[in-house]
PyMOL Python script that loads the backbone (N, CA, C, O; Angstrom):
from pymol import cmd

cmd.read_pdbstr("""\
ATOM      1  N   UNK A   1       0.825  -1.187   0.000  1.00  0.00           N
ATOM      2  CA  UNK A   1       0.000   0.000   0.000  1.00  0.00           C
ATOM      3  C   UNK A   1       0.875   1.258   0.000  1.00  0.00           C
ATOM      4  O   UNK A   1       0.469   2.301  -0.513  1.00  0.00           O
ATOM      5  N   UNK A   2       1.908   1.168   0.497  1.00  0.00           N
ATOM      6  CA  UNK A   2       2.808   2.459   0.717  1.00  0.00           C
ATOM      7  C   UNK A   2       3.413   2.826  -0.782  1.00  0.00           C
ATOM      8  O   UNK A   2       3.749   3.938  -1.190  1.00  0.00           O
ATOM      9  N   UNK A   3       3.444   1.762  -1.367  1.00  0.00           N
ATOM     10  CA  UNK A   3       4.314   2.287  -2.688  1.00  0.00           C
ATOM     11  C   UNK A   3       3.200   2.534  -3.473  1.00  0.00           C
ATOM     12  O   UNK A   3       3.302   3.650  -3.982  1.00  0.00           O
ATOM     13  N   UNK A   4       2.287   2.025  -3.753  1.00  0.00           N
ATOM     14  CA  UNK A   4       1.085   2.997  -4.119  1.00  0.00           C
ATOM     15  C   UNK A   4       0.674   4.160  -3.957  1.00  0.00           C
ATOM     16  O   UNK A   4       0.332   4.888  -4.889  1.00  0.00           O
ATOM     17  N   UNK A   5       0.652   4.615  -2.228  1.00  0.00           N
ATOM     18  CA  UNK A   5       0.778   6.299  -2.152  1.00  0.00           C
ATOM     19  C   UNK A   5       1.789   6.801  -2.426  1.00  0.00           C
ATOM     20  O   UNK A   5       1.730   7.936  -2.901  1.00  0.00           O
ATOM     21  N   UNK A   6       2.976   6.227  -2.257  1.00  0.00           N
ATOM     22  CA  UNK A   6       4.156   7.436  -2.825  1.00  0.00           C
ATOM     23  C   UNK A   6       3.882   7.771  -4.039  1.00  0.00           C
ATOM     24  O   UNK A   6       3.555   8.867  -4.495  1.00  0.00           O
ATOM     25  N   UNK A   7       4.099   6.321  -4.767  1.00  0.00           N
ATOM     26  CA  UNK A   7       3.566   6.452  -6.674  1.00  0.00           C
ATOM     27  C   UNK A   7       2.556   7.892  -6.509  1.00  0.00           C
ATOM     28  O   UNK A   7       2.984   9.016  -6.773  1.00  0.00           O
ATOM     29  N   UNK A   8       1.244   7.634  -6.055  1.00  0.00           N
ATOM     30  CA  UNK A   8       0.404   8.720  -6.183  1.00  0.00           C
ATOM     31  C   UNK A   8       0.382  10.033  -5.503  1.00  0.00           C
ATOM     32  O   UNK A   8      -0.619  10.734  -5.649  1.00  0.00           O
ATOM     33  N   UNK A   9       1.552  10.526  -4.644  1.00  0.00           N
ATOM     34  CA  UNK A   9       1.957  11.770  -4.328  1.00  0.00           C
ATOM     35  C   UNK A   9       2.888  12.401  -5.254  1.00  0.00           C
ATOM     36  O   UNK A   9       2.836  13.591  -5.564  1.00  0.00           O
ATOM     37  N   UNK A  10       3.872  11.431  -5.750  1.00  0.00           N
ATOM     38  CA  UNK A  10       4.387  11.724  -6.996  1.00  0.00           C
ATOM     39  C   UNK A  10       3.381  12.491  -8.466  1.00  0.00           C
ATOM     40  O   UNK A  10       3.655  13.479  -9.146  1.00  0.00           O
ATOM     41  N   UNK A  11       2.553  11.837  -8.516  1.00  0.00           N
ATOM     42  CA  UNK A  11       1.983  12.323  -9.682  1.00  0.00           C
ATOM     43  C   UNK A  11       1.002  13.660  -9.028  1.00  0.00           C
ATOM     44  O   UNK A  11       0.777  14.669  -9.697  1.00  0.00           O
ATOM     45  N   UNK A  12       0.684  13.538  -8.172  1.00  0.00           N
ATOM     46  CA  UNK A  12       0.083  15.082  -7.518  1.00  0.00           C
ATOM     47  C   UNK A  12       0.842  16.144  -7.278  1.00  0.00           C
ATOM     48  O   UNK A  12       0.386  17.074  -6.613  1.00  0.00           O
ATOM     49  N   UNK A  13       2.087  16.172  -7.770  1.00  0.00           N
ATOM     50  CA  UNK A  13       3.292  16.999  -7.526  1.00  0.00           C
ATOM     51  C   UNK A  13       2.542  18.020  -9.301  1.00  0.00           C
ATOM     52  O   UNK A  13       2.332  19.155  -9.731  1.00  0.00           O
ATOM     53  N   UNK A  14       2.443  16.703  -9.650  1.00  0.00           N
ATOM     54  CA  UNK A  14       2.321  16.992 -11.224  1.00  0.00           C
ATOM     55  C   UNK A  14       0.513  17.790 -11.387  1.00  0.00           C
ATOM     56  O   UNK A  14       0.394  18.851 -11.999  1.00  0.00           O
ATOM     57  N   UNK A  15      -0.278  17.340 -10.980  1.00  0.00           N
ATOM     58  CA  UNK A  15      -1.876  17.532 -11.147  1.00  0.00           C
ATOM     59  C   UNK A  15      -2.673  17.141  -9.879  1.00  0.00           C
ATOM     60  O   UNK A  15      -2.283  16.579  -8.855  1.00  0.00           O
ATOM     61  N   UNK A  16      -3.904  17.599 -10.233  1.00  0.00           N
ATOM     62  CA  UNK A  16      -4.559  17.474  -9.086  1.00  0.00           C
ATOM     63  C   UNK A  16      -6.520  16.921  -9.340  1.00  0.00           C
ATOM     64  O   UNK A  16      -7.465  17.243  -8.621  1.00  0.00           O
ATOM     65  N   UNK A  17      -6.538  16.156 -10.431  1.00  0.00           N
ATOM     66  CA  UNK A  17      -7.638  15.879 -11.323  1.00  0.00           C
ATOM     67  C   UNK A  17      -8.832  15.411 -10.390  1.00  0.00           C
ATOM     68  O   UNK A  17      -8.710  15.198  -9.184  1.00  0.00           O
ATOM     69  N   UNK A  18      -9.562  15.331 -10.844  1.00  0.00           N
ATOM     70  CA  UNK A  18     -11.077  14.833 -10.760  1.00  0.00           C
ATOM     71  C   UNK A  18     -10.948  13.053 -10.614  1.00  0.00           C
ATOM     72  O   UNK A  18     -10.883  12.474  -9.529  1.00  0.00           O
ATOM     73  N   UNK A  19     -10.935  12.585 -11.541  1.00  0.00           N
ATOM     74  CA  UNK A  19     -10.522  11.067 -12.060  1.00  0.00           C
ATOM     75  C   UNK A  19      -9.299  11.265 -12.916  1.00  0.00           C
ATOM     76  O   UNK A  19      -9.086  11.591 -14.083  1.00  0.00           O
ATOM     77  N   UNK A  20      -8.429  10.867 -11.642  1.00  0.00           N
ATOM     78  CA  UNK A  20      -6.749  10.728 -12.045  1.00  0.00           C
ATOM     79  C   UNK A  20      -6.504   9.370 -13.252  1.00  0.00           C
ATOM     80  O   UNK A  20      -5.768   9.221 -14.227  1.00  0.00           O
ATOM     81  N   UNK A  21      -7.610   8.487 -12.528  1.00  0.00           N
ATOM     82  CA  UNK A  21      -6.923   6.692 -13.085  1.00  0.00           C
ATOM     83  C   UNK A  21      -8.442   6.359 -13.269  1.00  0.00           C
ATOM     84  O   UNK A  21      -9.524   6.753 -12.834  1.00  0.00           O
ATOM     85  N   UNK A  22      -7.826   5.181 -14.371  1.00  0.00           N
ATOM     86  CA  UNK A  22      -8.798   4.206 -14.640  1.00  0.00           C
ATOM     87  C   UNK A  22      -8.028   2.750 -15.217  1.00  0.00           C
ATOM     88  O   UNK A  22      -6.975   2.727 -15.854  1.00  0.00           O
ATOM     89  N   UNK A  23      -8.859   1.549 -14.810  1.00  0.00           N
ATOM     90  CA  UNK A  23      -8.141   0.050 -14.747  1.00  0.00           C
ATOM     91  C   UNK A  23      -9.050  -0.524 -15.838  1.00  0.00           C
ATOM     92  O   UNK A  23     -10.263  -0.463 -16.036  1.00  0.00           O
ATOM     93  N   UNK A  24      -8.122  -1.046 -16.411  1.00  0.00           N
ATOM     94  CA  UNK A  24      -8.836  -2.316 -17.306  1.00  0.00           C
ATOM     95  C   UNK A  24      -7.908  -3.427 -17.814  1.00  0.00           C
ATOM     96  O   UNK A  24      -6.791  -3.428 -18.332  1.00  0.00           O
ATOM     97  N   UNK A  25      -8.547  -4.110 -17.565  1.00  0.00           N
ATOM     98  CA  UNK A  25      -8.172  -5.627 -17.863  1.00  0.00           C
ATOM     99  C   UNK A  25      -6.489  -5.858 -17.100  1.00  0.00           C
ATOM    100  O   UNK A  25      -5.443  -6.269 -17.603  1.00  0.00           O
ATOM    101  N   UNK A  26      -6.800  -5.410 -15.759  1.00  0.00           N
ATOM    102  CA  UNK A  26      -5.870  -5.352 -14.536  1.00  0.00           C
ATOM    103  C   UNK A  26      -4.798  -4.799 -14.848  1.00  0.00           C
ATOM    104  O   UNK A  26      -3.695  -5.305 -14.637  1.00  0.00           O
ATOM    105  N   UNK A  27      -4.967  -3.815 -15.328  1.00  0.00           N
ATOM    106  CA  UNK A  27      -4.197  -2.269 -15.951  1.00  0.00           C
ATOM    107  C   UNK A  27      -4.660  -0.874 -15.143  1.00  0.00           C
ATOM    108  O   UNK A  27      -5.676  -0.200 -15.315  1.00  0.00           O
ATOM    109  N   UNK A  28      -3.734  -0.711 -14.355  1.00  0.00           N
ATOM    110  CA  UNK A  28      -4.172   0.829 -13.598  1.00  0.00           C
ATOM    111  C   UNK A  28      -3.466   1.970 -14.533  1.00  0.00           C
ATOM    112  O   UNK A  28      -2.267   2.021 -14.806  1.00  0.00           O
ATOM    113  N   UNK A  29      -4.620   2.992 -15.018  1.00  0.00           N
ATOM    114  CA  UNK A  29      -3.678   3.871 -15.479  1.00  0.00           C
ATOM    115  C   UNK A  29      -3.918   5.273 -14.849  1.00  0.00           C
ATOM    116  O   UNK A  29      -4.814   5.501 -14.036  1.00  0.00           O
ATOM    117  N   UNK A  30      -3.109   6.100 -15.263  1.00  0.00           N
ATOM    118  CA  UNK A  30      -2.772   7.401 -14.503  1.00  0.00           C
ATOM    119  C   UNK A  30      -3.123   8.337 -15.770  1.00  0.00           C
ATOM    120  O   UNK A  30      -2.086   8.942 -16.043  1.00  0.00           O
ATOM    121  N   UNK A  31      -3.979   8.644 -16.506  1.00  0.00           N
ATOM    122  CA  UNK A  31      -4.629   9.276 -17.424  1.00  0.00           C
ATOM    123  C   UNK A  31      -4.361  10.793 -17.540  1.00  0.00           C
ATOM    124  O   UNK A  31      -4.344  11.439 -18.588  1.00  0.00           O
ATOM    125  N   UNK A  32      -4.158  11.244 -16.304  1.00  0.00           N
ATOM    126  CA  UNK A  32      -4.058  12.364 -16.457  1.00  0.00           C
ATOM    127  C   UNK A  32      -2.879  13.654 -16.047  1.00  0.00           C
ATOM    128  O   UNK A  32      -2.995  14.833 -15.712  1.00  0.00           O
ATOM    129  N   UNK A  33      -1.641  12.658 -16.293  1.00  0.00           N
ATOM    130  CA  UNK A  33      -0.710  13.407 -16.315  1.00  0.00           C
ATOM    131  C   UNK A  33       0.130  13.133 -17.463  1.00  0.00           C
ATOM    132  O   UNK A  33      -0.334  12.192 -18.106  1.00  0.00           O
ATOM    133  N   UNK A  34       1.100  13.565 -17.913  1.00  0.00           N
ATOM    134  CA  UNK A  34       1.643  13.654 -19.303  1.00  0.00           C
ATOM    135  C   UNK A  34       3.385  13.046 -18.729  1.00  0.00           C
ATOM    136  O   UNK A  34       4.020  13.675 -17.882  1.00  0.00           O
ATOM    137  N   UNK A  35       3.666  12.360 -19.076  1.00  0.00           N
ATOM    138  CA  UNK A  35       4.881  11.768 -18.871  1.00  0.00           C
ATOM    139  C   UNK A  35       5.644  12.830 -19.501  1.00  0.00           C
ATOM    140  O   UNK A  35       6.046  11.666 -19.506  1.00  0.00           O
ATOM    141  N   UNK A  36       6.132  13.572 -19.915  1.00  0.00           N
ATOM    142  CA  UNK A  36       6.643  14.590 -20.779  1.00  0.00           C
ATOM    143  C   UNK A  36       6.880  15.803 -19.629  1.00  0.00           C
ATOM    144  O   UNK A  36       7.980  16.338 -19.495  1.00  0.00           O
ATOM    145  N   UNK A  37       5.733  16.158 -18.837  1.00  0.00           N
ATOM    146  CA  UNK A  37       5.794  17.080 -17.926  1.00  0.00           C
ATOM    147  C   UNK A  37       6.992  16.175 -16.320  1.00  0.00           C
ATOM    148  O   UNK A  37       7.767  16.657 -15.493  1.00  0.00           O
ATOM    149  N   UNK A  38       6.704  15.327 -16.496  1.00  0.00           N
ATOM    150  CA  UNK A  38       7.227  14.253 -15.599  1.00  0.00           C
ATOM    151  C   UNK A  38       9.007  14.295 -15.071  1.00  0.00           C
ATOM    152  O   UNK A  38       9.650  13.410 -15.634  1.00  0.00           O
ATOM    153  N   UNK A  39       9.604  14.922 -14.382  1.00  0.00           N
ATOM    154  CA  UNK A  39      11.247  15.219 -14.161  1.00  0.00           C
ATOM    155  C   UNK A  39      11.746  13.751 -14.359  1.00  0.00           C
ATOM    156  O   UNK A  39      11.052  12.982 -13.694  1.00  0.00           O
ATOM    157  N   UNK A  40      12.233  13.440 -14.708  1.00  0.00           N
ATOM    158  CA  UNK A  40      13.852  11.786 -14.986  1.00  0.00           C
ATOM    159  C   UNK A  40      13.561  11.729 -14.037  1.00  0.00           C
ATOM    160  O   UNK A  40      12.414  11.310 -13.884  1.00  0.00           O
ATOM    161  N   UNK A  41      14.409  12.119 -12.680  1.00  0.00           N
ATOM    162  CA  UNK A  41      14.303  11.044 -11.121  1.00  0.00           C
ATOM    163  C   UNK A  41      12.691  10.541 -11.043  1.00  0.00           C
ATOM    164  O   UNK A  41      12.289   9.377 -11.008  1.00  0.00           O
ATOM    165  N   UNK A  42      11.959  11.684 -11.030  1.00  0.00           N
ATOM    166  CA  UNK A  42      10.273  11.045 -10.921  1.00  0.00           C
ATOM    167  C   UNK A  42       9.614   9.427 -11.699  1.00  0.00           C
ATOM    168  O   UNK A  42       8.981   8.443 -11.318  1.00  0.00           O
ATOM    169  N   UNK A  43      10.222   9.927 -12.954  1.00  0.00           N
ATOM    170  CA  UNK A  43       9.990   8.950 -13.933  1.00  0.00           C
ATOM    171  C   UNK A  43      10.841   7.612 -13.378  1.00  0.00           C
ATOM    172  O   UNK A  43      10.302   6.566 -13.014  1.00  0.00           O
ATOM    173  N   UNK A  44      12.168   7.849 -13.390  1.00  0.00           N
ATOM    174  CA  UNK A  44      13.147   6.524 -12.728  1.00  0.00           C
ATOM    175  C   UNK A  44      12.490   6.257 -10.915  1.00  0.00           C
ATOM    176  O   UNK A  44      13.139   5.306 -10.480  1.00  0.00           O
ATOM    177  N   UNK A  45      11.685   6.659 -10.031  1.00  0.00           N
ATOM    178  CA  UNK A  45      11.293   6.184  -9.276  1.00  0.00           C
ATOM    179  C   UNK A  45       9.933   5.643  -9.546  1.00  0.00           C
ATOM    180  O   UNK A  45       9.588   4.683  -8.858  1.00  0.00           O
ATOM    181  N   UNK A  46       9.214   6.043 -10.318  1.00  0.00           N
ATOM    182  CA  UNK A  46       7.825   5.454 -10.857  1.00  0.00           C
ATOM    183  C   UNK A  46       8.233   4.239 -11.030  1.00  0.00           C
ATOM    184  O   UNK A  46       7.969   3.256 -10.337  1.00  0.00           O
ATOM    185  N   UNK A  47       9.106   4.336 -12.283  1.00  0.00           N
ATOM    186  CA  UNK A  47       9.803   2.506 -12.578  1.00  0.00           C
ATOM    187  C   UNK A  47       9.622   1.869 -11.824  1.00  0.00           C
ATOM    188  O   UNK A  47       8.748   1.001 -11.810  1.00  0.00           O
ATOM    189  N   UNK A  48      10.644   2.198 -10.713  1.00  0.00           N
ATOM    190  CA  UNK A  48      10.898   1.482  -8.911  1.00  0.00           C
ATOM    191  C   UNK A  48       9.515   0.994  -8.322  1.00  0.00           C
ATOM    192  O   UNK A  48       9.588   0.024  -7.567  1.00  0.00           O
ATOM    193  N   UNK A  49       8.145   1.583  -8.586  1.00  0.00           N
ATOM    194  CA  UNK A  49       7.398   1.704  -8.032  1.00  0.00           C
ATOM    195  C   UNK A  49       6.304   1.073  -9.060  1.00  0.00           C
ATOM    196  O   UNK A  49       5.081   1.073  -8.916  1.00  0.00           O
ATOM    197  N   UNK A  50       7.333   0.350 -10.510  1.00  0.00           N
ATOM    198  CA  UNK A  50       6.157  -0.192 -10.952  1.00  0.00           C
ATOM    199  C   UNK A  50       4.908   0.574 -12.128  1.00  0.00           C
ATOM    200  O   UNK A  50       4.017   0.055 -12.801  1.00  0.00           O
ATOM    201  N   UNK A  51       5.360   2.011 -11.968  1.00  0.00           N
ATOM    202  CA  UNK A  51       4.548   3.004 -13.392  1.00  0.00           C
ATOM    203  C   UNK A  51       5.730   2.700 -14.401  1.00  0.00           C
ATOM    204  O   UNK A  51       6.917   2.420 -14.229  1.00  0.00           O
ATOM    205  N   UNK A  52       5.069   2.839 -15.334  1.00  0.00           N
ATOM    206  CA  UNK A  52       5.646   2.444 -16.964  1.00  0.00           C
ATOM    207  C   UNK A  52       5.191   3.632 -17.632  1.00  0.00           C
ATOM    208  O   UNK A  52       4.054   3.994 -17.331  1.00  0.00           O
ATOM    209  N   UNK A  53       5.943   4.449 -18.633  1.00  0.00           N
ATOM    210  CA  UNK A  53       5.657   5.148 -19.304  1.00  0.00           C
ATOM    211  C   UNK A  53       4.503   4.312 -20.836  1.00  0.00           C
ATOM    212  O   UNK A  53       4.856   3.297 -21.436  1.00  0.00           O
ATOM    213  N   UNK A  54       3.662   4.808 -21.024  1.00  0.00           N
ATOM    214  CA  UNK A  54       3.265   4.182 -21.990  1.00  0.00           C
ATOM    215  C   UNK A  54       2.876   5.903 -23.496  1.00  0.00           C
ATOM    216  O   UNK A  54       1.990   6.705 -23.793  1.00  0.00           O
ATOM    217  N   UNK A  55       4.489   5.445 -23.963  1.00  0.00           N
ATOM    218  CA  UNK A  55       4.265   6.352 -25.107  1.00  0.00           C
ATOM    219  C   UNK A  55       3.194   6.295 -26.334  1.00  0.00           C
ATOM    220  O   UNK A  55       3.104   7.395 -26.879  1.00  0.00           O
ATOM    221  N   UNK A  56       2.846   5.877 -26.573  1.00  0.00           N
ATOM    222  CA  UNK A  56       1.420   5.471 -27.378  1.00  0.00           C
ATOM    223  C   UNK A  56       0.431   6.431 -27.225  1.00  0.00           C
ATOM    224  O   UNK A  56       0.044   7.259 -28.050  1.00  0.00           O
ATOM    225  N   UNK A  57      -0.037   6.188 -25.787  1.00  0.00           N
ATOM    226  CA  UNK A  57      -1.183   6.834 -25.519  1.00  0.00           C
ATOM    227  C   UNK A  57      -0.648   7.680 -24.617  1.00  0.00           C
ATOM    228  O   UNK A  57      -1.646   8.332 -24.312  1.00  0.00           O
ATOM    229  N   UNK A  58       0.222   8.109 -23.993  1.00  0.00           N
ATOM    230  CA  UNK A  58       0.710   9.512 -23.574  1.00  0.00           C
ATOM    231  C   UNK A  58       0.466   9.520 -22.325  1.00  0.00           C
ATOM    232  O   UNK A  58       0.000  10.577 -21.900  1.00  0.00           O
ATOM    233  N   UNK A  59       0.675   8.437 -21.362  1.00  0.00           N
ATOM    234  CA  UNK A  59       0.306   8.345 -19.907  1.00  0.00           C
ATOM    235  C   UNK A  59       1.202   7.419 -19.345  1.00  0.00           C
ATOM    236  O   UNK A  59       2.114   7.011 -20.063  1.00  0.00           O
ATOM    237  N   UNK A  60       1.046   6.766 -17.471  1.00  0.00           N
ATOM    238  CA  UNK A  60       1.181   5.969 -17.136  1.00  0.00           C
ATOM    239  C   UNK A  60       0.705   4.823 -16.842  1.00  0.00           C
ATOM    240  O   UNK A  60      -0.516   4.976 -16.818  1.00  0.00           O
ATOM    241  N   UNK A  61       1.002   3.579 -16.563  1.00  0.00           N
ATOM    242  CA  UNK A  61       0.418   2.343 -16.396  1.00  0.00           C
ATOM    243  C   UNK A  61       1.123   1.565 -15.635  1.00  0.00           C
ATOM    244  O   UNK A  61       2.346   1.673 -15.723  1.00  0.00           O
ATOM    245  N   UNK A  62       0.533   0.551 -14.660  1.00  0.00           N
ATOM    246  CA  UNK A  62       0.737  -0.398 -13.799  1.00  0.00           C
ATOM    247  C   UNK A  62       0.044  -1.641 -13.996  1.00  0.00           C
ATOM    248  O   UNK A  62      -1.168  -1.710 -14.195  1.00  0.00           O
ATOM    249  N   UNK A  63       0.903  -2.717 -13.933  1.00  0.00           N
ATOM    250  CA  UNK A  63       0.436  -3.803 -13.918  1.00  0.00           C
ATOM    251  C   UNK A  63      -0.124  -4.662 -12.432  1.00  0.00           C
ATOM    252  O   UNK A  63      -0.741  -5.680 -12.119  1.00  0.00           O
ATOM    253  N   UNK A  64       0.608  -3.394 -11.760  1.00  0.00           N
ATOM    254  CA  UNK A  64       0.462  -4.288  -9.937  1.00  0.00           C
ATOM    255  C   UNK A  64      -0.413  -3.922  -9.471  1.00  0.00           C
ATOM    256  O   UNK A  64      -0.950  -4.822  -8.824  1.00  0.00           O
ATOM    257  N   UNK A  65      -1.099  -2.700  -9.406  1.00  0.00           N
ATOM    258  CA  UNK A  65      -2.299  -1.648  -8.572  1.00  0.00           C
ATOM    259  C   UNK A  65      -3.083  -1.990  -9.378  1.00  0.00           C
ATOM    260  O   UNK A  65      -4.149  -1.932  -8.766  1.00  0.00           O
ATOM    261  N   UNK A  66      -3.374  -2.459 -10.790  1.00  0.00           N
ATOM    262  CA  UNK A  66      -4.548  -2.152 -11.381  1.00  0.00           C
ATOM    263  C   UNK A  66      -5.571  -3.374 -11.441  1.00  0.00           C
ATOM    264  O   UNK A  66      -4.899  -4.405 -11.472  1.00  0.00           O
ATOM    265  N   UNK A  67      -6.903  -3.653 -11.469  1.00  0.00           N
ATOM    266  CA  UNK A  67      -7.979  -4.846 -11.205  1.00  0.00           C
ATOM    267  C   UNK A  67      -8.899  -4.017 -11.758  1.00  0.00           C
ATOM    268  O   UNK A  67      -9.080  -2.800 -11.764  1.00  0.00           O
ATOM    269  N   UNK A  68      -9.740  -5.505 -12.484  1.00  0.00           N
ATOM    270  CA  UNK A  68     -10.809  -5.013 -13.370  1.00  0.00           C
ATOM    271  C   UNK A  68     -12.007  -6.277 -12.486  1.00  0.00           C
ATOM    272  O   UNK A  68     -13.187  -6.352 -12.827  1.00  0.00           O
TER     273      UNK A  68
END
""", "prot")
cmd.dss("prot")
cmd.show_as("cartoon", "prot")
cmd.util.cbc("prot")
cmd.orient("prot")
């Protein structure tokens, strides 16, 4: 649970949204921040923590936090 809130204080550094995330098919994603706005250490501790940049669609994603 703890590396889940850090993960998600991290990205509140960045935004402060309505509906941050949404999961599918046990995929958590982080929709609403832009990996681009995102500093290197942030990004290299996300890793640590399991967020993946997903350049495609312009966000983050987890395979561990997310359930459908």
């Amino acid at each position: 649970m703890k590396d889940l809130i850090e993960a998600l204080n991290i990205f509140l550094k960045y935004g402060d949204e309505h509906n941050p995330t949404h999961c599918e098919h046990d995929i958590m994603y982080i929709t609403c921040i832009s990996p681009g706005v995102v500093s290197e250490q942030d990004k290299l501790r996300l890793k640590e923590l399991s967020f993946y940049v997903d350049d495609e669609d312009d966000n983050f994603y987890s395979f561990r936090y997310g359930s459908s």
